[in-house]
VOGURO-312625 format. One record per residue (C-alpha): x, y, z. Coordinates in Angstrom, 2 decimals, m for minus. Example, Ala and Ser with C-alpha at 12.3 -4.5 7.8 and 13.67 -1.06 7.14 Angstrom:
REM residues 2
(pt (12.30,m4.50,7.80))
(pt (13.67,m1.06,7.14))
This chain:
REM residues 146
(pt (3.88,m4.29,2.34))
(pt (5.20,m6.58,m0.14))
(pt (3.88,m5.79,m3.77))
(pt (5.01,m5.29,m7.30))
(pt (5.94,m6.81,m10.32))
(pt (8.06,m10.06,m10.69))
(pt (11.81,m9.46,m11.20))
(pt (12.02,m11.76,m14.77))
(pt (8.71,m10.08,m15.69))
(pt (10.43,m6.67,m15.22))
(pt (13.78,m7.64,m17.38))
(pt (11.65,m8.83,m20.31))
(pt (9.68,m5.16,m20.13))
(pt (12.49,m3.28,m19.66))
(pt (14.32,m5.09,m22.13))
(pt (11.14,m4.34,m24.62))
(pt (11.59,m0.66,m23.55))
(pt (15.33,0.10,m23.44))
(pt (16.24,m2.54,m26.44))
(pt (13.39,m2.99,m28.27))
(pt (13.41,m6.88,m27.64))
(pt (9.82,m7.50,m28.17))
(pt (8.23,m10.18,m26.10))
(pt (5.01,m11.15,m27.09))
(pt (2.45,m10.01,m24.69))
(pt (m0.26,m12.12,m22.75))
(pt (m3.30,m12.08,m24.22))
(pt (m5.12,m13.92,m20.60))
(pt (m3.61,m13.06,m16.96))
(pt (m4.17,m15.54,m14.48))
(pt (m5.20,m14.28,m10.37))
(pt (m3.68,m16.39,m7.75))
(pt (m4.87,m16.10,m4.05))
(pt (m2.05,m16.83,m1.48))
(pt (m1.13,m17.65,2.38))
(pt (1.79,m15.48,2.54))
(pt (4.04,m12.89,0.42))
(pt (4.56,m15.24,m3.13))
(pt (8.35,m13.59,m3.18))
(pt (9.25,m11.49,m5.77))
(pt (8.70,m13.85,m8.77))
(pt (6.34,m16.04,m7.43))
(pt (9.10,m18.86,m5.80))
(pt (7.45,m19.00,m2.69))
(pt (5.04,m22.17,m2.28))
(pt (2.29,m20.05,m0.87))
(pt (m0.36,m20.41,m3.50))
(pt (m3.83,m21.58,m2.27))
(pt (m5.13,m25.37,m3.29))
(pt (m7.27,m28.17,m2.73))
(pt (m10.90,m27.04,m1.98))
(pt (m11.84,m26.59,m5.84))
(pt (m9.28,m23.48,m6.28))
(pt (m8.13,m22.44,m9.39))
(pt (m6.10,m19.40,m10.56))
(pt (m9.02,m17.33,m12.41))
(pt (m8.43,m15.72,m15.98))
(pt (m8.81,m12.29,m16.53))
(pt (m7.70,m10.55,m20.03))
(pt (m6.28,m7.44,m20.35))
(pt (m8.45,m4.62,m20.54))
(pt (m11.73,m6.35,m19.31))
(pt (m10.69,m8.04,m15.93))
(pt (m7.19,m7.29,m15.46))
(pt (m5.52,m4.01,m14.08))
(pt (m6.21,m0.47,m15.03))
(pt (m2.60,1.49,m15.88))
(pt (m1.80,3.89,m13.80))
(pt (m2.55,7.69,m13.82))
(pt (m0.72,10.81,m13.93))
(pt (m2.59,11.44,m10.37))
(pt (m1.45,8.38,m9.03))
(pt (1.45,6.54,m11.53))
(pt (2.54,3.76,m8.98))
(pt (m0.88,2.06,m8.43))
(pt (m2.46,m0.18,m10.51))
(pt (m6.06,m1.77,m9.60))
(pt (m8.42,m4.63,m11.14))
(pt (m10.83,m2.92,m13.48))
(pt (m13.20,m5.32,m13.29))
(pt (m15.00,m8.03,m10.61))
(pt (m12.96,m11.06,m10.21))
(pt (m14.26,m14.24,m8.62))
(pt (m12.84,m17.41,m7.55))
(pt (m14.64,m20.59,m7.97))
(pt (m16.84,m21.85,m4.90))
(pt (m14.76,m23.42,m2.36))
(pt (m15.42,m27.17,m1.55))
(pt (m14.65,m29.60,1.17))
(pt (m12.03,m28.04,4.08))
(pt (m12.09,m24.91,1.27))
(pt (m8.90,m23.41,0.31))
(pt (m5.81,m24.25,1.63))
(pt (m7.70,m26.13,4.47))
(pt (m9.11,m22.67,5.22))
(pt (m6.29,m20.79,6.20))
(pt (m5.81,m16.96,5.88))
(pt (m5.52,m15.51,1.92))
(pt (m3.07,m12.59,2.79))
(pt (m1.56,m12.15,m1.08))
(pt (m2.41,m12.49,m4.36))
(pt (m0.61,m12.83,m7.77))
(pt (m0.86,m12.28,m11.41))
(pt (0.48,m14.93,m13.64))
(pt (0.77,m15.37,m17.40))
(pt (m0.11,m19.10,m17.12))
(pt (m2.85,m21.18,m15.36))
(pt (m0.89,m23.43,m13.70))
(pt (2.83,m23.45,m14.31))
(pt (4.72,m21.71,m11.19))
(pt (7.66,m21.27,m12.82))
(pt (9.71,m17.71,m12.40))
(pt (9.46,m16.70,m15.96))
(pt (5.62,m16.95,m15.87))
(pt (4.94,m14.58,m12.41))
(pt (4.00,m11.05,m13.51))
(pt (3.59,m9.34,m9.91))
(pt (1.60,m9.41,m6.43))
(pt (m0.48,m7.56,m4.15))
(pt (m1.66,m7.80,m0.56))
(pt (m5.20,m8.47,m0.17))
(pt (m7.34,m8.35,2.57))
(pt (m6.60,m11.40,5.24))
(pt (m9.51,m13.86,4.65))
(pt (m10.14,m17.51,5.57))
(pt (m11.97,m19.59,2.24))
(pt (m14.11,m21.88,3.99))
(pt (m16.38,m24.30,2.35))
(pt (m19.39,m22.57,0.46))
(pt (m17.22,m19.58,0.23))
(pt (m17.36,m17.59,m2.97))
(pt (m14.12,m15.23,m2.69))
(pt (m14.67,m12.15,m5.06))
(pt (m13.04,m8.73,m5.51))
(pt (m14.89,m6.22,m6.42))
(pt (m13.35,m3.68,m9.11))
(pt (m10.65,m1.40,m7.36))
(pt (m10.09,m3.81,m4.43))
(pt (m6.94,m5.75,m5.94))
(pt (m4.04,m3.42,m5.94))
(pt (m0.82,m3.54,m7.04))
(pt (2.70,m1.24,m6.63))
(pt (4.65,m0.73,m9.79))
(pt (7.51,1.52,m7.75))
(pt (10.88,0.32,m7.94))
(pt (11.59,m0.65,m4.77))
C-alpha cells in the first residue's frame, strides 16, 4: 500500500529538524481524492475533476490529521469529518473508482513542492448526487520511512 508523506515535503521538515531551516508552516491543508497512487509527491495526474470536485480545506488541528501516538507512532488519521462537495453531472472523474487521496498545502496548484503526503482510501465510484465524506479516523496516513 502506497502511503506517506511527499519526498520535498519531507526535506523541508527534516531540514527544519536537523538544521533549523524554518519553513513556515500551513496554516489550511487541502484533501484531494484520486484514481490511482498520486506518486510520492503528488506527480501523478490522478487527481479527481469535473463533476463539481474540489480539493476540500481542512486546518490543522480541527480537520486535519491527529499526530501520532506512542501506541501507534507511524499512523496518522483525520481528526475530524471531511466532506467533498456534491458531485454533479457524470460526477467525479466521470465516475470512476477514488482509490487514493492526498494532502496538499494549496487548493489547486499540483506542483511537487506543494504535496504533503497520501493515503489509500476505500475504492469508491462518485456518481452524480454523491456526497463523498470521511468520517473522523477513516483517512489514514503512514509516516514510516519506507
Amino acid at each position: 500500500m502506497a502511503t506517506g508523506l511527499g519526498q520535498t515535503f519531507r526535506a523541508a521538515l527534516y531540514s527544519y529538524l536537523f538544521r533549523a531551516q524554518a519553513t513556515p508552516l500551513p496554516t489550511n491543508y487541502f484533501i484531494s481524492l484520486h484514481t490511482a497512487d498520486p506518486g510520492t509527491d503528488g506527480q501523478t495526474a490522478n487527481e479527481a475533476s469535473g463533476g463539481a470536485y474540489a480539493r476540500v480545506s481542512v486546518t490543522p488541528g480541527t480537520g486535519a490529521f491527529n499526530a501520532p501516538t506512542a501506541a501507534n507512532p507511524n499512523v496518522m488519521t483525520n481528526n475530524g469529518v471531511i466532506t467533498f462537495p456534491t458531485a454533479t453531472g457524470a460526477g467525479y472523474s466521470s465516475g470512476a473508482a477514488m482509490t487514493f487521496f492526498g494532502v496538499w498545502n494549496h487548493a489547486t496548484n499540483t506542483a511537487a513542492a506543494n504535496f504533503v503526503g497520501r493515503g489509500s482510501i476505500a475504492s469508491q465510484s462518485i456518481v452524480s448526487g454523491n456526497i463523498p465524506s470521511f468520517a473522523t479516523g477513516q483517512l489514514s496516513m503512514t509516516v514510516n520511512e519506507t
